[in-house]
VEXKOL-421668 format. One line per 10 residues: number of its first residue (from 1); for each residue x, y, z of C-alpha. Coordinates in pm, 1 decimal, decimal comma. Layout:
% VEXKOL-421668
NUM	X Y Z | ...
//
This chain:
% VEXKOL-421668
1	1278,4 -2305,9 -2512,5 | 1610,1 -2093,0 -2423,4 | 1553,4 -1779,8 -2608,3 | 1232,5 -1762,0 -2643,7 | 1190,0 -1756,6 -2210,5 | 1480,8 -1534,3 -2269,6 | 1307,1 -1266,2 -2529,9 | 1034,6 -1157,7 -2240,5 | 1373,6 -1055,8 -1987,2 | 1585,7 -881,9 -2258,5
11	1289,7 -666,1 -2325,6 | 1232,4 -571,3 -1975,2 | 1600,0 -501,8 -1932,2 | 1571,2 -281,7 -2234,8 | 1272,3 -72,5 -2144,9 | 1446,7 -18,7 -1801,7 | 1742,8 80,3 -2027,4 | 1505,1 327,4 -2240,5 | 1369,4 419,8 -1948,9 | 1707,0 575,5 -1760,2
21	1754,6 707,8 -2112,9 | 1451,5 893,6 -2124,6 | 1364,8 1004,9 -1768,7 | 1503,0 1340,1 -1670,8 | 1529,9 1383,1 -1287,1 | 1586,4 1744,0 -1265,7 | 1383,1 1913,2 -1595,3 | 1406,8 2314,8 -1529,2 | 1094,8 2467,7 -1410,9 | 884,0 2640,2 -1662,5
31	859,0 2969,8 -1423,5 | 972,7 3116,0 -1118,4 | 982,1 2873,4 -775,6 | 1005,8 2974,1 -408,8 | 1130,1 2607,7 -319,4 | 1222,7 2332,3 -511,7 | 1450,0 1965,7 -388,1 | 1502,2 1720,0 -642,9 | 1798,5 1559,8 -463,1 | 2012,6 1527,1 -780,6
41	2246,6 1796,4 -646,1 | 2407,4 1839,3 -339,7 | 2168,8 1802,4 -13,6 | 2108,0 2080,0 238,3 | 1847,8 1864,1 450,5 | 1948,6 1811,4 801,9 | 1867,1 1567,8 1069,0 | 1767,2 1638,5 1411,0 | 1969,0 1549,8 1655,8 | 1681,2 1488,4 1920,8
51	1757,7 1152,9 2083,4 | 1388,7 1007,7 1925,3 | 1493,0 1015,9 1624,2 | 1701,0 719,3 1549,1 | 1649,0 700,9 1173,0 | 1731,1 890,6 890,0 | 1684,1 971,4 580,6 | 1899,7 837,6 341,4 | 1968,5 911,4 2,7 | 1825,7 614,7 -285,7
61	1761,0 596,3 -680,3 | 1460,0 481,2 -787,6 | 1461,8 245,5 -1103,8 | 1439,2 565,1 -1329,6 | 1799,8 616,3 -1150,1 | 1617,5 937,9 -990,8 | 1755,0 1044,8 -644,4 | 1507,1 1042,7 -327,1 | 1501,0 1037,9 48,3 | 1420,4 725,9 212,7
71	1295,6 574,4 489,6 | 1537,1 311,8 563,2 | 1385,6 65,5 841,3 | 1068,4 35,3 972,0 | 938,9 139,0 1352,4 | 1142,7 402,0 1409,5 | 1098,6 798,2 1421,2 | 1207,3 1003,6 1178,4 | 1344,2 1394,6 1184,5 | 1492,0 1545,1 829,2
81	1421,0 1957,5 738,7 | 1540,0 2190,8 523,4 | 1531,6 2584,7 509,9 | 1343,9 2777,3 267,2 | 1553,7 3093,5 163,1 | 1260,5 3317,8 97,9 | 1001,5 3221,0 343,2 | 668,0 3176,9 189,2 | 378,3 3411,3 245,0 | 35,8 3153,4 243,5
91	-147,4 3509,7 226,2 | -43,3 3545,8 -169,9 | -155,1 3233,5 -155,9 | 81,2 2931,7 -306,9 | 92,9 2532,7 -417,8 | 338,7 2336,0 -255,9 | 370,4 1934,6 -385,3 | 594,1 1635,8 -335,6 | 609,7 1283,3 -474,8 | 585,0 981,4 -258,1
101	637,1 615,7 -318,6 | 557,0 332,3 -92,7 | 822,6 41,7 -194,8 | 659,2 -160,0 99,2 | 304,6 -3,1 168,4 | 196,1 154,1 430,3 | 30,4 -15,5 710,7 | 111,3 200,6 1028,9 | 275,2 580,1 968,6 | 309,2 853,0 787,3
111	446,0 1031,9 510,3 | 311,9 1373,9 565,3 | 523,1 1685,8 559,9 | 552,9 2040,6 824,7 | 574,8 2327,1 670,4 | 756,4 2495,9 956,6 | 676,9 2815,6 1060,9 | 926,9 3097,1 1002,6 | 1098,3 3164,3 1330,5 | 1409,4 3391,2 1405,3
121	1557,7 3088,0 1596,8 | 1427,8 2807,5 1359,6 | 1695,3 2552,7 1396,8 | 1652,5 2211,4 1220,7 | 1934,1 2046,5 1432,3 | 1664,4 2080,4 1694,6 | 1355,5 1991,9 1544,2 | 1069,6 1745,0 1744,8 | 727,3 1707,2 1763,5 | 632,3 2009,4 1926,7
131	872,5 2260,4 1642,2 | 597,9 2515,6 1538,5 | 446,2 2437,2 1190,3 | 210,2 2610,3 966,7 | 22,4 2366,5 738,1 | 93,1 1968,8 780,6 | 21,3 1839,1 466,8 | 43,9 1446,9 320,2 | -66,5 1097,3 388,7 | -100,7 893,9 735,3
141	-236,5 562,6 745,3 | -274,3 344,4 1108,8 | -566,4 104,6 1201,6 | -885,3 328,7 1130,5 | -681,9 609,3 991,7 | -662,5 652,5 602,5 | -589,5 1036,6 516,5 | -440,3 1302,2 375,8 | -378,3 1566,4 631,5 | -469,9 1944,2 596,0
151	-389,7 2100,0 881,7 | -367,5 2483,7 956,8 | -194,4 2600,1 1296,3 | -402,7 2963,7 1319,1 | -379,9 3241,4 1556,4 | -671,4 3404,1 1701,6 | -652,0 3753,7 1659,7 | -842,4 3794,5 1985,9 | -653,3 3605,2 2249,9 | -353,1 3487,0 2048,8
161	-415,9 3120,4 2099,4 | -297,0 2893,5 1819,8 | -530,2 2585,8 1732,4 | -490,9 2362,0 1499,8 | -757,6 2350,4 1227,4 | -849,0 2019,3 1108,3 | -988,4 1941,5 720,1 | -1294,3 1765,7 816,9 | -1392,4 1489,2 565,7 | -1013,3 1515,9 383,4
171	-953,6 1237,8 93,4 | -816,1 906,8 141,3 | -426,7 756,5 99,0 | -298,0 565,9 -201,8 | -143,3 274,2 -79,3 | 10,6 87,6 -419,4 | 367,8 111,3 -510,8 | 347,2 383,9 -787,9 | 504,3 683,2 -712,8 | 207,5 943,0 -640,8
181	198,2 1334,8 -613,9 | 85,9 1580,0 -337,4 | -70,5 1851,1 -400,8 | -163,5 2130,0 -172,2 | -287,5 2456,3 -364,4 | -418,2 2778,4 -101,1 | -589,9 3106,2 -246,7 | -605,8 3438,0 -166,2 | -965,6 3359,2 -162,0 | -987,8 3140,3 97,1
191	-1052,7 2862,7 -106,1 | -852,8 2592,1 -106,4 | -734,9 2237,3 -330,8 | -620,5 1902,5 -277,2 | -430,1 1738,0 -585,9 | -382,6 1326,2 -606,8 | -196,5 1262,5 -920,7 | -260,8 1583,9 -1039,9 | -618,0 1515,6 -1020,2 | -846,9 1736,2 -747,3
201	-976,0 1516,0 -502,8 | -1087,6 1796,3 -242,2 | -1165,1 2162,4 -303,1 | -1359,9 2413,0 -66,4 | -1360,0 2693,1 192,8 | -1052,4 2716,5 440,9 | -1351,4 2919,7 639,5 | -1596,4 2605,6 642,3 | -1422,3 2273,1 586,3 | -1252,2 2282,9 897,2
211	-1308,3 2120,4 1243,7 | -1288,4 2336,6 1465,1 | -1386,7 2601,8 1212,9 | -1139,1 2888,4 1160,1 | -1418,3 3134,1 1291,0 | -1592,0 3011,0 1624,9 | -1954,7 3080,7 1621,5 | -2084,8 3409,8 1726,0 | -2280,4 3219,2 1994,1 | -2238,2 2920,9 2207,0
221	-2459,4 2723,7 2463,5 | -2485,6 2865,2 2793,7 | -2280,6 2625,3 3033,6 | -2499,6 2768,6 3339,2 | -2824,1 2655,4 3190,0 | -3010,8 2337,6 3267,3 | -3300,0 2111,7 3167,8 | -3634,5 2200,8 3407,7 | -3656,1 1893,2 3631,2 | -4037,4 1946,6 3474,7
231	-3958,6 1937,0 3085,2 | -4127,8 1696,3 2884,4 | -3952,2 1588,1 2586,7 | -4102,3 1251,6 2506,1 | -4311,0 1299,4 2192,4 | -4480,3 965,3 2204,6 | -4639,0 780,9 2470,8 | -4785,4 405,5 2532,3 | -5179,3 461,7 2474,6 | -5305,2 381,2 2838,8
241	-5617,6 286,2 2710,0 | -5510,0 -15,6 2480,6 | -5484,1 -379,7 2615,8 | -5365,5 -700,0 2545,9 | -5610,8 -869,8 2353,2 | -5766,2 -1205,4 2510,6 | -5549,8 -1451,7 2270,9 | -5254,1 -1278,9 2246,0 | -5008,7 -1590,4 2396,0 | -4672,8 -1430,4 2479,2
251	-4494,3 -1753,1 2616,5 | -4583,6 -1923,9 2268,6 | -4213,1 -2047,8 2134,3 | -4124,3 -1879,3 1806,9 | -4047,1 -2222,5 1676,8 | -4240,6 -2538,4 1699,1 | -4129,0 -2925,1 1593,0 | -4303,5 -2965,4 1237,9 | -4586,2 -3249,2 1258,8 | -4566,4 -3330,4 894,5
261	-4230,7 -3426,5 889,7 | -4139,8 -3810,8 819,6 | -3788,4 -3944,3 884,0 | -3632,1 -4006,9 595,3 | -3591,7 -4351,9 400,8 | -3251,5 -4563,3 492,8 | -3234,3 -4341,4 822,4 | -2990,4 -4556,8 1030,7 | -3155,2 -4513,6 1365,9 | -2938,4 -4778,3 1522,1
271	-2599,4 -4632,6 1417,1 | -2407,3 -4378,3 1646,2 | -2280,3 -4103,5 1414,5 | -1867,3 -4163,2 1582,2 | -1737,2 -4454,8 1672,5 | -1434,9 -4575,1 1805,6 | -1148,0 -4592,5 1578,9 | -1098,6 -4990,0 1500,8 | -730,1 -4920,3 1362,1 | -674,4 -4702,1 1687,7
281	-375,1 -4917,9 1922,8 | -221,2 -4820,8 2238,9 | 98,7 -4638,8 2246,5 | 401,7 -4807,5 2378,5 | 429,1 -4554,7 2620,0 | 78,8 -4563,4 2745,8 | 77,9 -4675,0 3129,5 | -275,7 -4735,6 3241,3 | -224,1 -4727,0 3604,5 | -98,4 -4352,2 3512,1
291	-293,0 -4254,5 3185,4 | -611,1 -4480,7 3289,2 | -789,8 -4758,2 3067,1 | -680,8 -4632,7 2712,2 | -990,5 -4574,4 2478,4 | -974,7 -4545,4 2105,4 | -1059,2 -4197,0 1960,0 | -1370,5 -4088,3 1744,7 | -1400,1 -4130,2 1412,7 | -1683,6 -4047,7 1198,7
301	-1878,6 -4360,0 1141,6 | -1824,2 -4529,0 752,7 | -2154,7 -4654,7 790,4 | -2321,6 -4306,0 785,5 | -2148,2 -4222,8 485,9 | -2400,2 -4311,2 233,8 | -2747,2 -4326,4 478,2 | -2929,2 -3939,5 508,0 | -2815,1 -3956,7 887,3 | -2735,9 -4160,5 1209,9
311	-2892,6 -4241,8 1564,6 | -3177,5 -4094,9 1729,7 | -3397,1 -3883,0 1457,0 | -3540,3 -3575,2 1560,4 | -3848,0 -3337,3 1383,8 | -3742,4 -3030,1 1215,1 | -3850,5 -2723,4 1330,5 | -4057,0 -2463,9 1178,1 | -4200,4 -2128,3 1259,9 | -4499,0 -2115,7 1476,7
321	-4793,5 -1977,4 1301,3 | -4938,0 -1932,7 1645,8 | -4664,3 -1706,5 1798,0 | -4691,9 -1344,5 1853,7 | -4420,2 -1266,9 2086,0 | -4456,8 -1013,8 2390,7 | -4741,0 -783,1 2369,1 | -4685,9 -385,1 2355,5 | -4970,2 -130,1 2418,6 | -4986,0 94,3 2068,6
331	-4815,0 506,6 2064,7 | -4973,5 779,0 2099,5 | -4894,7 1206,5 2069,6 | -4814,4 1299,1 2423,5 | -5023,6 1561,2 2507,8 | -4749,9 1711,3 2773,2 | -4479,8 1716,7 2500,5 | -4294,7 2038,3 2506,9 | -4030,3 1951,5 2279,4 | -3671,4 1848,4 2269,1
341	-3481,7 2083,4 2534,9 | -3173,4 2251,7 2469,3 | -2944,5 2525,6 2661,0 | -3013,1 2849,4 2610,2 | -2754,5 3027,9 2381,6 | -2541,4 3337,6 2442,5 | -2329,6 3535,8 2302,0 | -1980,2 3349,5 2266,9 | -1696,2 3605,6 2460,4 | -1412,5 3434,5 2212,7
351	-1636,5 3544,3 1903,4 | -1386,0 3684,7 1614,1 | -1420,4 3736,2 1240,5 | -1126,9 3688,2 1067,1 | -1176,4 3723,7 716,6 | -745,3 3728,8 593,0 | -661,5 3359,3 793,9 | -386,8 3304,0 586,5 | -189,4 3607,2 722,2 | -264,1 3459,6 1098,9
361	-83,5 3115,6 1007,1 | 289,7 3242,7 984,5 | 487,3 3221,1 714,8 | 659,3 2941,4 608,0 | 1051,0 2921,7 626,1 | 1135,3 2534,6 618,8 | 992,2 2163,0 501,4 | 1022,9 1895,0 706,1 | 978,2 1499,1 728,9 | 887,5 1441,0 1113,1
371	707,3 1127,0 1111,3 | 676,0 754,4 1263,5 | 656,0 470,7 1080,2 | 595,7 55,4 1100,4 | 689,4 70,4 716,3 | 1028,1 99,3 543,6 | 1113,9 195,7 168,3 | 871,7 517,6 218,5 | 1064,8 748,9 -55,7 | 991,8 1094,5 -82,2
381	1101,5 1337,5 -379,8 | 1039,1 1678,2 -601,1 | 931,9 1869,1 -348,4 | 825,0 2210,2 -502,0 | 671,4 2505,4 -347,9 | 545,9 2808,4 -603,0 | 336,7 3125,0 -658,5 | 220,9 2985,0 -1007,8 | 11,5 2682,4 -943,3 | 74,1 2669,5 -1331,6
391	451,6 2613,7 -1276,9 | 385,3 2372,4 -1010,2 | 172,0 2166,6 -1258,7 | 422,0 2168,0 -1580,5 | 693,0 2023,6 -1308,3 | 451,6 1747,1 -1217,3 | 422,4 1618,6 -1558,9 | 763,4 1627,9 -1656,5 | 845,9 1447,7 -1302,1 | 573,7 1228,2 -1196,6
401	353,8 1222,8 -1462,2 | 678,3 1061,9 -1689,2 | 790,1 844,4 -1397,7 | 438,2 728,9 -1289,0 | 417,7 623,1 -1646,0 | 698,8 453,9 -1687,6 | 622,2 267,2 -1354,3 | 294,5 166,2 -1503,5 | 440,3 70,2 -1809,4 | 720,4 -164,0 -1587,3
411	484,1 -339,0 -1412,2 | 325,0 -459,2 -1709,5 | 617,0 -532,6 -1906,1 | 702,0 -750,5 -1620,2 | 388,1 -892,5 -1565,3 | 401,0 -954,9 -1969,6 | 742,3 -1103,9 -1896,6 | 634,2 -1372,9 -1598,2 | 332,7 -1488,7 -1785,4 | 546,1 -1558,8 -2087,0
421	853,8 -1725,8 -1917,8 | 707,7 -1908,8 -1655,7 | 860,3 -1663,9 -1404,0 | 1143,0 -1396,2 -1558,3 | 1359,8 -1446,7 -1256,8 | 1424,8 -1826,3 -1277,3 | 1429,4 -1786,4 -1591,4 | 1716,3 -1492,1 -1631,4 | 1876,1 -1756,0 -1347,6 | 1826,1 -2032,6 -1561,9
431	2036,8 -1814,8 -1844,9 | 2326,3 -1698,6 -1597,2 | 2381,7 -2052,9 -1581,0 | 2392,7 -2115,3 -1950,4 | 2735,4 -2192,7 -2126,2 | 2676,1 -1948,3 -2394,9 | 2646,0 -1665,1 -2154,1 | 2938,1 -1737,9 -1916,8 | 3145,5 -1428,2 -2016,8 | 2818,0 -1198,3 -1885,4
441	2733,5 -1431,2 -1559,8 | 2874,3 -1216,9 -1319,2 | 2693,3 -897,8 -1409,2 | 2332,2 -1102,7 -1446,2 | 2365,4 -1268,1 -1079,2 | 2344,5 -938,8 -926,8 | 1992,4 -847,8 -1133,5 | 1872,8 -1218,4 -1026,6 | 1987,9 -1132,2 -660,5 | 1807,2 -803,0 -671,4
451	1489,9 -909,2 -784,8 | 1509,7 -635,4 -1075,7 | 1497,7 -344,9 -838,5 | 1765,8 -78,6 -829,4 | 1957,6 -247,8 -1076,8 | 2286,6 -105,6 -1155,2 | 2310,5 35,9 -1521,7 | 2654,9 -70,2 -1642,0 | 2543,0 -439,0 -1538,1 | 2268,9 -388,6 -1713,0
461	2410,9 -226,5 -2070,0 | 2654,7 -537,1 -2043,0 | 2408,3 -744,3 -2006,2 | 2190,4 -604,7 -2307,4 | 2484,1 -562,6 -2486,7 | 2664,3 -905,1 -2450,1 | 2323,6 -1104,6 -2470,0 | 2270,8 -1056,9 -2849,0 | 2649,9 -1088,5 -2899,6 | 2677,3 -1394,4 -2743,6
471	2398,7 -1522,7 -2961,3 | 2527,1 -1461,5 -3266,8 | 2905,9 -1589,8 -3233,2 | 2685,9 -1896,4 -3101,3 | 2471,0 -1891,4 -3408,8 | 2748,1 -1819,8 -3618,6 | 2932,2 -2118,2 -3478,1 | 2642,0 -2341,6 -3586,5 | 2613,8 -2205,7 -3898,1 | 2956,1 -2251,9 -4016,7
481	2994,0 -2606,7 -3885,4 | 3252,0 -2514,4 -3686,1 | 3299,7 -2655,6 -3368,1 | 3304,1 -2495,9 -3002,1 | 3604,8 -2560,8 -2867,5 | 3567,1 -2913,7 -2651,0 | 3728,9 -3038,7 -2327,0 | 4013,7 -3281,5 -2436,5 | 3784,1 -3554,7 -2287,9 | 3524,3 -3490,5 -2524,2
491	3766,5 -3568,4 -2871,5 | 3797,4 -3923,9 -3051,8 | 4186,0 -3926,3 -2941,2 | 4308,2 -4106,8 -2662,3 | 4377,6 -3897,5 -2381,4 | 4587,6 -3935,3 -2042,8 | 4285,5 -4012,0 -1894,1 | 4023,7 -4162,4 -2045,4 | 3879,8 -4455,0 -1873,9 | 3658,4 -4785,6 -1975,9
501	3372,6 -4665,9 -2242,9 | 3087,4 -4594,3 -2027,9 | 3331,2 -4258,8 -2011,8 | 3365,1 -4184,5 -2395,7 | 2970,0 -4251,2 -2423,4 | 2934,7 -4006,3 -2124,1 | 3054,3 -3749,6 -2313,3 | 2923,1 -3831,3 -2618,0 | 2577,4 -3751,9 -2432,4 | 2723,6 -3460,8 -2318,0
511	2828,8 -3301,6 -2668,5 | 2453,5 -3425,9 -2812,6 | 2309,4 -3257,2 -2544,7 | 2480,2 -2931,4 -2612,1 | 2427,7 -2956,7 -2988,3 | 2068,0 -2918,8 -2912,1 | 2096,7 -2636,0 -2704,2 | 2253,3 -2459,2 -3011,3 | 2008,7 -2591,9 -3244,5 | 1741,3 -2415,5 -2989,7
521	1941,2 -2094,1 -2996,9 | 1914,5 -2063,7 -3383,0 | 1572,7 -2202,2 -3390,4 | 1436,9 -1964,4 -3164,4 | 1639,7 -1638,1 -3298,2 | 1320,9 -1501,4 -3486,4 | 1092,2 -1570,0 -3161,5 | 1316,6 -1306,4 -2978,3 | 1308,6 -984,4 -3186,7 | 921,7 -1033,1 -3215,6
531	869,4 -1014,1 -2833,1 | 1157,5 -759,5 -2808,0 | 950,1 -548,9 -3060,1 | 624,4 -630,9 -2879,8 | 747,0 -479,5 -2558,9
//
């Protein structure tokens, strides 16, 4: 019935409505913040101009009407940054987090972010793969790969050399459509945490989680030794003393026909299990001097249809009791064993202790998106960067925490709404198409077109708004007995042109037709408000 498939759109169109009511994109912080980019104001990113990077970033609302960067089209590379004005000092140690959402997954790419290192001629225009970065941080997802990065770029305080510093064992992406959260906390300590939805999912050492560890070992293998050409390092050896016994039979098959089998009853020995196809003809175009003699194709033969099996019957097989396979002489302790050989060690010459790493990764004086991706609709928002971990953790639940909700709380409304309607978007089509709501058609095509997503709120308020209007001056119409106003064609007075009867009944149909439509409407009023109040 009309309103009743209607009732499960109107009240996804109103929680969307509540929802854009309720959200706030850019709450204040509840303390102080080195770095925060909600995109609601203006933008200070900037994209590099490097020839490789042929996308950009580009500015989009999410269905809270909340401003993001992002990725616009798939398999390209992508180069966005903007400055920090007070570098950050990963000594003090800090939390830095960002929200991502994955509109289309993520099969191949990233979503990661460089924290760039502080330079004196850090210039975003330029930026590429090889810009100098402190910590990468975020999710990347190709083939194999399913992570979320940690990597430190660290300087040796002996030689100077920066490596990068892998988190070994780091926790895996989330790959729905929610929005999720980053989180990256580093203490003074040297401890470190990593934050899914505000949740830990890794914690440790920055001094032992990482591959190649911050600290090389004070001593390594000696690359000048080698294994005596004399060493012995097979613990176990055939007993030369056993032997085959006399009945051990290593050509005996592993299986063997079984001797107790019987064919079975109404086995159809004489029947081949295809045939030739008796319906089969020639094609016109067949030329047998050319093609050869034409012969029918196989079919599987009718006759072995109902029998336990066709043709030439053949004895199971079963597992020889008999069979032993090939015959190995039993282990024994090798009395030469000297035991597994490995090099010498010595002492490493690159040996250092640093026991302060954060103060050997650089500060950090920009954040930047420098990624490839196979994935579009990757958008990325609220990054924050912060002293207070605390601070960093109120944002998060008046950002993502409210809009993750209200995401959750979407996608059930809508599921709610298909599994009521039969499918919410032929049925909102369905509506547009409706005589009652022609006033309102042209602002509910564009929320059919779009699928729901990124719909624009003034089509939507008219919509919500002229929905239960319209339903009312139609129910009030009913009510009163009067009638909607009819095409001339439709009235008991002779018009210009009416034509033989089959006309006049024509639109008598018509009118009946429509009268039941209305009766729906104000049948089905009450059905309505109890799934609007259910949602």
């Amino acid at each position: 019935m009309l309103v009743t498939k209607v009732g499960a759109a109107i009240g996804v169109l109103l929680f969307a409505t509540c929802a854009l009511a309720a959200y706030d994109p850019a709450p204040t912080p509840s303390g102080e913040v080195i770095f925060l980019e909600n995109f609601e104001g203006e933008s200070a990113w900037v994209n590099s101009a490097a020839e490789k990077y042929t996308g950009k970033l580009i500015s989009s609302k999410d269905p809270n009407g909340d401003t993001g960067k992002r990725v616009g089209n798939a398999a390209q590379h992508y180069g966005s940054g903007v400055k920090i004005a007070e570098p950050i000092d990963p000594s003090k140690g800090f939390t830095f987090q960002y929200e991502v959402t994955l509109n289309q997954g993520l099969e191949c790419g990233g979503a990661y972010v460089k924290l760039l290192t502080e330079t004196p001629d850090l210039d975003l225009k330029e930026l590429d793969g090889d810009t100098p970065y402190t910590i990468m941080f975020g999710p990347d997802k190709c083939g194999g790969t399913n992570k979320v990065h940690m990597i430190l770029r660290h300087k040796s305080p002996k030689t100077g050399e920066i490596e990068e510093k892998h988190l070994s064992m780091p926790p895996t992406v989330k790959i729905d459509q929610l929005p999720h959260l980053y989180t990256l906390t580093i203490k003074p300590d040297n401890t470190y945490e990593i934050l899914i939805d505000n949740e830990v999912s890794k914690e440790g050492s920055l001094l032992e989680d990482f591959e190649p560890p911050i600290n090389p070992p004070k001593e390594i293998d000696d690359p000048t030794d080698s294994k005596p050409e004399d060493w012995v390092d097979e613990a176990e050896i055939p007993d030369p003393e056993d032997s085959k016994p006399e009945d051990w039979d290593e050509e005996a098959p592993r299986m063997v026909p079984d001797e107790e089998a019987e064919m079975p009853e109404g086995w159809l020995v004489d029947e081949p299990d295809m045939i030739a196809d008796p319906e089969a003809e020639m094609p016109d175009d067949w030329d047998e001097e050319e093609d050869g003699v034409f012969e029918a194709p196989l079919i599987e033969n009718p006759a072995c249809a109902a029998a336990p099996g066709c043709g030439e019957w053949e004895r199971p097989e079963k597992l020889n009791p008999d069979y032993k396979g090939k015959w190995y002489p039993k282990m024994i302790p090798n009395p030469d064993y000297v035991g597994e050989w490995a090099p010498k060690q010595i002492s490493n010459p690159d040996y250092f202790l640093d026991e302060t790493p954060l103060a050997s990764i650089g500060k950090i004086g920009a954040a930047a998106v420098e990624i490839w991706t196979m994935n579009s609709g990757i958008l990325f928002d609220n990054f924050l960067a912060t002293y207070d971990e605390m601070v960093a953790d109120d944002y998060a639940e008046k950002t993502w925490r409210a809009k993750h909700d209200l995401a959750v709380e979407r996608e059930a409304a809508e599921a709610q709404a298909k599994a009521e309607s039969g499918g919410m978007m032929a049925m909102v089509e369905r509506l547009s198409k409706h005589w009652i709501f022609k006033p309102i058609r042209p602002y509910i095509e564009p929320i059919v077109d779009g699928g729901f997503k990124n719909v624009d709120p003034t089509a939507m308020l008219v919509v919500l708004i002229g929905i239960p209007v319209l339903l009312l001056v139609a129910l009030y119409t009913c009510c009163s007995g009067k009638p909607r106003a009819a095409d001339p064609k439709k009235t008991d007075e002779p018009q210009a042109d009416d034509k033989p009867e089959e006309k006049a009944e024509e639109a008598e149909a018509e009118e009946e037709e429509e009268e039941e439509e209305e009766k729906e409407v104000v049948e089905e009023v009450p059905v309505k408000r109890r799934t609007r109040r259910a949602q």
